[in-house]
N, C-alpha and C positions, 0 to 999 in steps of 0.2 A: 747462643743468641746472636744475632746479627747484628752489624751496626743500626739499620734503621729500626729494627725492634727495642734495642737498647737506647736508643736517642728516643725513640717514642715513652718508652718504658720514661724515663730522667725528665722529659715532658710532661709524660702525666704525674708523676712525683711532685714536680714544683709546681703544677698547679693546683693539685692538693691541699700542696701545704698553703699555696698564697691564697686561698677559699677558706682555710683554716683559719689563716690570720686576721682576715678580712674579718668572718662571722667575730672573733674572739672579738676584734677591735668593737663592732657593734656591739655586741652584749655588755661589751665596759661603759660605752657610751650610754649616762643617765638621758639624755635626750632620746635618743632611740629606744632605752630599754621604758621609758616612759610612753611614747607611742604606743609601742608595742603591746605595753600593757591596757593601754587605751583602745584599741584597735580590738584586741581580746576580750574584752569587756561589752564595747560595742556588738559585737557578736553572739555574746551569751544575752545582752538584752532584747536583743532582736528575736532571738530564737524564743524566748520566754514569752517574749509580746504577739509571737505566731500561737503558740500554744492558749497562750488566755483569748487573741482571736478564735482559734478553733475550740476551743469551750464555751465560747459566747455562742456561737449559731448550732454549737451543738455537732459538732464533729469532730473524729477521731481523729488523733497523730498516728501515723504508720507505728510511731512507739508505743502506742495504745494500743493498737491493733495488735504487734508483735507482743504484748506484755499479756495481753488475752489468751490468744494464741498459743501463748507458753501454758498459760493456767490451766487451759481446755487439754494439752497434750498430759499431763501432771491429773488431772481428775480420769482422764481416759485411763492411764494406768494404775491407776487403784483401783476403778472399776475393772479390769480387768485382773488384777490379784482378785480382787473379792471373788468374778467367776471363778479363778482356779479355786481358790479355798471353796466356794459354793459345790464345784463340780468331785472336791475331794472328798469334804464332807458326808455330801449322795452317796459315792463309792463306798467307804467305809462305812455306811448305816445300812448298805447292802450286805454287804461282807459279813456284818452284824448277825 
């Protein structure tokens, strides 16, 4: 390794670590982890308060949409077992 790859390399190590230190120091801080957790909050209520908007006028969340979505993909493939068992069944009442 060269020196300035190894001086980069011992660079980006100590600042690392002093981003490591830093976050630790915040997360100890009740001040901060109090925010934060407010800050977090505020955000789940918001999003909650979009969702009870969009049920009020009657429109879907893309997560409504994607949760449909799923349902119809899950009914598509049983209806499709069913034809295979439907199409087996014919065969073997032929065979018969």
């Amino acid at each position: 390794m060269s020196d300035g790859a190894a001086e980069q390399g011992g660079i980006r190590s100590r600042g690392e670590q002093a981003i490591g230190e830093l976050a630790q120091s915040l997360l100890e801080n009740p001040l901060f982890s109090q925010a934060l957790g407010k800050a977090l909050g505020a955000g789940e209520r918001a999003a909650g308060a979009q969702r009870a908007a969009l049920n009020a006028v009657d429109i879907s969340s893309a997560g409504d949409v994607e949760r449909l979505a799923r349902r119809v993909r899950a009914l598509s493939d049983r209806v499709e077992a069913l034809e295979d068992e439907v199409d087996r069944l014919r065969r073997a009442r032929r065979e018969a």
